[in-house]
mmCIF file of the N, C-alpha and C atoms, coordinates in Angstrom:
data_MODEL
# 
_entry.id   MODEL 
# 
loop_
_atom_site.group_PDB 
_atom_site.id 
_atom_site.type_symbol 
_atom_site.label_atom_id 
_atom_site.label_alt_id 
_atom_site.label_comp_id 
_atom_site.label_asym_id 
_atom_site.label_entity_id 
_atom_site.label_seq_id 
_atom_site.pdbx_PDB_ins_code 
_atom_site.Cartn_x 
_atom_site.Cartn_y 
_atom_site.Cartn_z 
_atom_site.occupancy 
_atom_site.B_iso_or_equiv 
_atom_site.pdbx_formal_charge 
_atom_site.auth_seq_id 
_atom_site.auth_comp_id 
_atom_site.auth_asym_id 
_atom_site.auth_atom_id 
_atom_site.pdbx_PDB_model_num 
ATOM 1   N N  . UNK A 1 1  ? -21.840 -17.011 -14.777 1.00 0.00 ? 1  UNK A N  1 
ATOM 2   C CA . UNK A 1 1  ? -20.931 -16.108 -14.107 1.00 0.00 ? 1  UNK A CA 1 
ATOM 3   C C  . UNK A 1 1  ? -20.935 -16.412 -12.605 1.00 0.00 ? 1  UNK A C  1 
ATOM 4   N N  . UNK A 1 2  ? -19.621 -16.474 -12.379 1.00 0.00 ? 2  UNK A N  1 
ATOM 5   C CA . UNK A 1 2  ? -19.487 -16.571 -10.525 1.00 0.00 ? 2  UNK A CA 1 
ATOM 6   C C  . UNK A 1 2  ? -20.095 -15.356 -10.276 1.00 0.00 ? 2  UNK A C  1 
ATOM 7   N N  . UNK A 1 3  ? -20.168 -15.420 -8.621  1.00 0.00 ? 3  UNK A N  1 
ATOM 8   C CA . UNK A 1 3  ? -21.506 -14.341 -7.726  1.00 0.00 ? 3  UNK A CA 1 
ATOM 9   C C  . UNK A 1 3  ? -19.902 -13.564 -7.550  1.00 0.00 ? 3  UNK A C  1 
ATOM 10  N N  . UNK A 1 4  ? -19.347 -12.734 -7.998  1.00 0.00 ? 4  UNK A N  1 
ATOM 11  C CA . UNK A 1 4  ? -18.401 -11.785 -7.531  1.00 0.00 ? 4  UNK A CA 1 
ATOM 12  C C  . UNK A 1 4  ? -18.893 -10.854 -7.515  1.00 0.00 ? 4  UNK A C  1 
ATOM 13  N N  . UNK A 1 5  ? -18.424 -10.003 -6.781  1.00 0.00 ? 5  UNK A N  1 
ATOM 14  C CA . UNK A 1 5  ? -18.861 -8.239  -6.519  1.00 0.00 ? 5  UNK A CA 1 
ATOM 15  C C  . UNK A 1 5  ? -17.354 -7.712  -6.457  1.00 0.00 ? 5  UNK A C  1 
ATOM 16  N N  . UNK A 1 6  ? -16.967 -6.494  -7.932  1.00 0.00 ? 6  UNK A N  1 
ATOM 17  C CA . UNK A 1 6  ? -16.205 -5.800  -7.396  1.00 0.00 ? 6  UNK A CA 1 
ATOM 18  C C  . UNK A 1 6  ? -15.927 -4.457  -7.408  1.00 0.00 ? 6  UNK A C  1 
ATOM 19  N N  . UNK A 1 7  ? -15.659 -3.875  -6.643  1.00 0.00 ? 7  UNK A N  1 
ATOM 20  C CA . UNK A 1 7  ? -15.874 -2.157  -6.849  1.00 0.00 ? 7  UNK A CA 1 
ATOM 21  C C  . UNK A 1 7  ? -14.376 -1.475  -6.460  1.00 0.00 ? 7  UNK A C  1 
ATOM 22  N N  . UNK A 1 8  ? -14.553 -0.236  -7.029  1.00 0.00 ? 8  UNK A N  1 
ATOM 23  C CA . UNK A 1 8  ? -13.470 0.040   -6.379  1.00 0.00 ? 8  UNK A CA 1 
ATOM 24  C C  . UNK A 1 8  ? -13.600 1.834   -5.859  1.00 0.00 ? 8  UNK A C  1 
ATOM 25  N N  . UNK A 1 9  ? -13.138 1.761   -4.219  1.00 0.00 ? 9  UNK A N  1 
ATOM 26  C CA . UNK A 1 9  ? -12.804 3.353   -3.851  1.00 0.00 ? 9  UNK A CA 1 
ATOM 27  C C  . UNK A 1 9  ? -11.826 3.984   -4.059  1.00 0.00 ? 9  UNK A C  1 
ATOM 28  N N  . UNK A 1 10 ? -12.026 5.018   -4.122  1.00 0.00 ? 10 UNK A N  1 
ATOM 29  C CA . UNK A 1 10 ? -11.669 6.374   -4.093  1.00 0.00 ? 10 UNK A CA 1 
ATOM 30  C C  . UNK A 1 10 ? -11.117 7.170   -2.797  1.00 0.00 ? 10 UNK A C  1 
ATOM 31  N N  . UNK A 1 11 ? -11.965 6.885   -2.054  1.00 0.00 ? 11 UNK A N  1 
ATOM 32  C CA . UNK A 1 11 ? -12.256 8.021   -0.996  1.00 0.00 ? 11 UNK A CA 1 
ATOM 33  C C  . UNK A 1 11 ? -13.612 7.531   0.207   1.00 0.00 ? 11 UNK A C  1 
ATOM 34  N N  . UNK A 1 12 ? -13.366 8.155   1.189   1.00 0.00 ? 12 UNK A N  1 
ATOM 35  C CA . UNK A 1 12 ? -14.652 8.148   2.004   1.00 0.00 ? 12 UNK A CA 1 
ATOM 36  C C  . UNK A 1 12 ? -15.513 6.728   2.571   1.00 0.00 ? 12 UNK A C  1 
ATOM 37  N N  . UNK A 1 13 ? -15.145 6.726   3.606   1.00 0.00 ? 13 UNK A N  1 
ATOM 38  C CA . UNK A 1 13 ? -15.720 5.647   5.029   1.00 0.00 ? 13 UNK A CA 1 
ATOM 39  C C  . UNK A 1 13 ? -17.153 5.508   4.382   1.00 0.00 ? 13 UNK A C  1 
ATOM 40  N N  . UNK A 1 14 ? -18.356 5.821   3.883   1.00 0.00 ? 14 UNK A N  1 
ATOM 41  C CA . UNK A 1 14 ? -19.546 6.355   3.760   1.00 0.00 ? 14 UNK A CA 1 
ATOM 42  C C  . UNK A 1 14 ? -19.477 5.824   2.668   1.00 0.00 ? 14 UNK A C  1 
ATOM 43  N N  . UNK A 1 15 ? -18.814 5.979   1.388   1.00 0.00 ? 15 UNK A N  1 
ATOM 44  C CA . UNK A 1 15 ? -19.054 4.561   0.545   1.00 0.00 ? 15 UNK A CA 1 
ATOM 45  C C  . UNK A 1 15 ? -19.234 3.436   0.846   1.00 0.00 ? 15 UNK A C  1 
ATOM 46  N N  . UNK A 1 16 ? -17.554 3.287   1.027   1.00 0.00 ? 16 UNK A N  1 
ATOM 47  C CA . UNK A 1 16 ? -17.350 1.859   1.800   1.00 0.00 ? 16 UNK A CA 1 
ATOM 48  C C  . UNK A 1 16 ? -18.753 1.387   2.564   1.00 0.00 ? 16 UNK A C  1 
ATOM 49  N N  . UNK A 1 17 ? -19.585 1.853   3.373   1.00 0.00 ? 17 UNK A N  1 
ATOM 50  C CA . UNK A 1 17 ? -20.639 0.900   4.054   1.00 0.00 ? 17 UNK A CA 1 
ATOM 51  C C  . UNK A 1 17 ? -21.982 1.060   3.171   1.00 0.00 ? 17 UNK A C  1 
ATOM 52  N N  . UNK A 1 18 ? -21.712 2.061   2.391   1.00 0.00 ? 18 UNK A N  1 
ATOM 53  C CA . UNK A 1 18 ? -23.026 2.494   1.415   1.00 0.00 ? 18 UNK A CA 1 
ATOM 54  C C  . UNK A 1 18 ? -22.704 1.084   0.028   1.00 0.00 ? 18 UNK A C  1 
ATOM 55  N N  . UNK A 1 19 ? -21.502 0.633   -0.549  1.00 0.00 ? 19 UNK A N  1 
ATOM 56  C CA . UNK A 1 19 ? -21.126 -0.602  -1.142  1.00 0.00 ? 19 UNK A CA 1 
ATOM 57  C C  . UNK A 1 19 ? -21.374 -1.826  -0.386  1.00 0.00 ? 19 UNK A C  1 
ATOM 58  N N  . UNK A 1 20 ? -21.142 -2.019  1.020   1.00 0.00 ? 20 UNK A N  1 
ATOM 59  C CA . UNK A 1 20 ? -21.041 -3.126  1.710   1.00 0.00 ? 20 UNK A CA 1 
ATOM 60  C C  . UNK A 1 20 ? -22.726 -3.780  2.068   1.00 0.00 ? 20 UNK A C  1 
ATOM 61  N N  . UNK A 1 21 ? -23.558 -2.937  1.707   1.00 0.00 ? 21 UNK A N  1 
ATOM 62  C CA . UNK A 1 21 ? -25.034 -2.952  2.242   1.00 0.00 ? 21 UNK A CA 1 
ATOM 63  C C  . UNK A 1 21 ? -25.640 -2.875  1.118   1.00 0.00 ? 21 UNK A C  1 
ATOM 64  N N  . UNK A 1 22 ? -25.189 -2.748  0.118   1.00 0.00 ? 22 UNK A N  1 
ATOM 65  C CA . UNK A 1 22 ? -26.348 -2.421  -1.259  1.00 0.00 ? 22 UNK A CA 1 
ATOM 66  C C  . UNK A 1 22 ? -25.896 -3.843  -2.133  1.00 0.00 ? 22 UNK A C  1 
ATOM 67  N N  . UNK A 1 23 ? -26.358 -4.741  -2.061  1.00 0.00 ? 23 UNK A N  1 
ATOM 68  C CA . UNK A 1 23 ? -26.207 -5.783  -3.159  1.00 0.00 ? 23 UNK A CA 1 
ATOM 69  C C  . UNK A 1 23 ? -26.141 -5.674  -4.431  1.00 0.00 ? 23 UNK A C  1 
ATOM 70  N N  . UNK A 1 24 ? -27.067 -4.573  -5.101  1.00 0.00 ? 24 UNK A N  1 
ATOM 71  C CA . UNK A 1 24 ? -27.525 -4.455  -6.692  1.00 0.00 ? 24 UNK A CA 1 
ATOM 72  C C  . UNK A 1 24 ? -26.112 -3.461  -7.328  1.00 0.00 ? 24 UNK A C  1 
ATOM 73  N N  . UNK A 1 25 ? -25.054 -3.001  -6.588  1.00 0.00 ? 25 UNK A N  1 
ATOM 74  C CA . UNK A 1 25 ? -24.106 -2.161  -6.920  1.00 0.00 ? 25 UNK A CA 1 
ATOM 75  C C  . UNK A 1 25 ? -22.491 -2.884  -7.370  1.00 0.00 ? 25 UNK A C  1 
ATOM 76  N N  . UNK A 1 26 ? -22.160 -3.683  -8.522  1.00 0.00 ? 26 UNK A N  1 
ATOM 77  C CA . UNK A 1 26 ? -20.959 -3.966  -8.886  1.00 0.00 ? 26 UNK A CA 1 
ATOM 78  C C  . UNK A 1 26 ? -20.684 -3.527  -10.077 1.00 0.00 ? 26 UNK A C  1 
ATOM 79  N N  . UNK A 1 27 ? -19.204 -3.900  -10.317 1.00 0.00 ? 27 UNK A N  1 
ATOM 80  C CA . UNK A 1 27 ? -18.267 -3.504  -11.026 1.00 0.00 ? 27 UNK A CA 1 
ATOM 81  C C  . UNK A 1 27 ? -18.484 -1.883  -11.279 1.00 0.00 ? 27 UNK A C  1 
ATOM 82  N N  . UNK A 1 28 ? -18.119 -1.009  -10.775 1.00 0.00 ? 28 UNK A N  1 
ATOM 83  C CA . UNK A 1 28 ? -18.535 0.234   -10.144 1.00 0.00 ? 28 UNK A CA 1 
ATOM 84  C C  . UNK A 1 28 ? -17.023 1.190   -10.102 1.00 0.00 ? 28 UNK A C  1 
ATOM 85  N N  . UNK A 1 29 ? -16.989 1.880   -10.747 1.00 0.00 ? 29 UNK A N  1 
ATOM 86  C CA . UNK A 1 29 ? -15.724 2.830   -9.813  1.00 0.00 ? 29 UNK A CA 1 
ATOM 87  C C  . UNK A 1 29 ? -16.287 4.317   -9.352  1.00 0.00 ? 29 UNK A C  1 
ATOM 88  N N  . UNK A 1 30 ? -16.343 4.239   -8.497  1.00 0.00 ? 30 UNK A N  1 
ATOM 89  C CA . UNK A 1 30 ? -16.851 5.893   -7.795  1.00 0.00 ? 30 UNK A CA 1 
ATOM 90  C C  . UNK A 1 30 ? -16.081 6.984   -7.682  1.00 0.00 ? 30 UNK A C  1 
ATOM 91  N N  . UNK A 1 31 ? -16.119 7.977   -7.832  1.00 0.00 ? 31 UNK A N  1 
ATOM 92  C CA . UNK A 1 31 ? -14.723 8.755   -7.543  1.00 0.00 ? 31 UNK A CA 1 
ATOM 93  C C  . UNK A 1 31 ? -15.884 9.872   -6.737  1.00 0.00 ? 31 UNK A C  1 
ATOM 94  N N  . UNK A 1 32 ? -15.356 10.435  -5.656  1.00 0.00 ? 32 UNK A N  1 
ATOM 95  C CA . UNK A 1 32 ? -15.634 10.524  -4.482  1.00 0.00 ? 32 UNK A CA 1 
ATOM 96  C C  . UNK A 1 32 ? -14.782 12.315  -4.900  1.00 0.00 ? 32 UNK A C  1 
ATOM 97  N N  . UNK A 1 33 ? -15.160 13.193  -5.488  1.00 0.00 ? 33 UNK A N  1 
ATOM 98  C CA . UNK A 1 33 ? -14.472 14.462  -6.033  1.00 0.00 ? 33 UNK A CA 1 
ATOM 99  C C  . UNK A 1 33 ? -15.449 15.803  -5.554  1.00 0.00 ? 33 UNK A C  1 
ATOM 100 N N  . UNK A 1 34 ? -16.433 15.787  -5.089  1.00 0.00 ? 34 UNK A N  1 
ATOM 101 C CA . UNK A 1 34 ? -17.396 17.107  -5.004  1.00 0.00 ? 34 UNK A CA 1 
ATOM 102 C C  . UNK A 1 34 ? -17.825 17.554  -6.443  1.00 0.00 ? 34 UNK A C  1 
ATOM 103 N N  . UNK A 1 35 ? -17.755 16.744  -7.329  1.00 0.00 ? 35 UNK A N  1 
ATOM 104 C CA . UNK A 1 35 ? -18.381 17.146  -8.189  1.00 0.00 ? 35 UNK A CA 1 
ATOM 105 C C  . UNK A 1 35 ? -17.433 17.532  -9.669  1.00 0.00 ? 35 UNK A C  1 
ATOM 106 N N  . UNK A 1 36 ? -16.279 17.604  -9.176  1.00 0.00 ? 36 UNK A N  1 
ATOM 107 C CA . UNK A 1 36 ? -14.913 18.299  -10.079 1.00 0.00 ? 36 UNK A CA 1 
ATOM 108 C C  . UNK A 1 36 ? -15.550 17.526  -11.441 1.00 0.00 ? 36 UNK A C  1 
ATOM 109 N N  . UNK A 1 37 ? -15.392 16.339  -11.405 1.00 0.00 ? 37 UNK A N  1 
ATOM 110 C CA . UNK A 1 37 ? -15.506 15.275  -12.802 1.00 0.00 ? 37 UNK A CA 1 
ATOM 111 C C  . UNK A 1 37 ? -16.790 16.056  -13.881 1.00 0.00 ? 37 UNK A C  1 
ATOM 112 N N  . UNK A 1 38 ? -17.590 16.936  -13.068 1.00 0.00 ? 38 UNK A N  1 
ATOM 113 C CA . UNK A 1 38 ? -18.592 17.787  -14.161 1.00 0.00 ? 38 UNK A CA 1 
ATOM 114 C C  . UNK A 1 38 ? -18.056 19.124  -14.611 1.00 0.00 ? 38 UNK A C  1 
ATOM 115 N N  . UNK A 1 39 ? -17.194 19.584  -13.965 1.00 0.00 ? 39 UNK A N  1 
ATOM 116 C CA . UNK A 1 39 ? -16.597 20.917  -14.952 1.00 0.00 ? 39 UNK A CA 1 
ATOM 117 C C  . UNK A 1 39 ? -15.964 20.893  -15.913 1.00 0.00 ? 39 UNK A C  1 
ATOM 118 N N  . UNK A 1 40 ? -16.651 21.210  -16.634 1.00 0.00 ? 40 UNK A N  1 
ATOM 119 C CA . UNK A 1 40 ? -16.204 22.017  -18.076 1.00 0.00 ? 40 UNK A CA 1 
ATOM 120 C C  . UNK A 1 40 ? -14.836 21.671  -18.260 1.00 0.00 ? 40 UNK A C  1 
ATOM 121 N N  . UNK A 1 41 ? -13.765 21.344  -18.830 1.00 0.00 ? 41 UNK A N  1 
ATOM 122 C CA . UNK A 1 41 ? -12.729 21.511  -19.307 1.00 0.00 ? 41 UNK A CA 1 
ATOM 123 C C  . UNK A 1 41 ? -11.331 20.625  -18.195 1.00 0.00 ? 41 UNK A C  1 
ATOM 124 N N  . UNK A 1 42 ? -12.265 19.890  -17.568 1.00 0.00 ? 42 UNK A N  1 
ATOM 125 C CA . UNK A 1 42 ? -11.469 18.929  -16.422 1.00 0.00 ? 42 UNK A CA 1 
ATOM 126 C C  . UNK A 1 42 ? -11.146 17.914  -16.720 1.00 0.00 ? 42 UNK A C  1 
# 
């Protein structure tokens, strides 16, 4: 496998450099919600 890294945002400056600095983090989608994605019936 080629060395690719790919992720994708959502939201928020603070990922973006929290992805750009962490090597061990690909193919990744983050969603950047406060939490919504855990309630009940969402």
């Amino acid at each position: 496998m080629a060395p690719i890294r790919v992720n994708c945002i959502a939201d928020v400056a603070a990922l973006a450099v929290h992805l750009m600095t962490n090597t061990a983090i690909t193919g990744a989608t983050h969603d950047i919600d406060g939490g919504q994605q855990l309630v009940p019936g969402r």
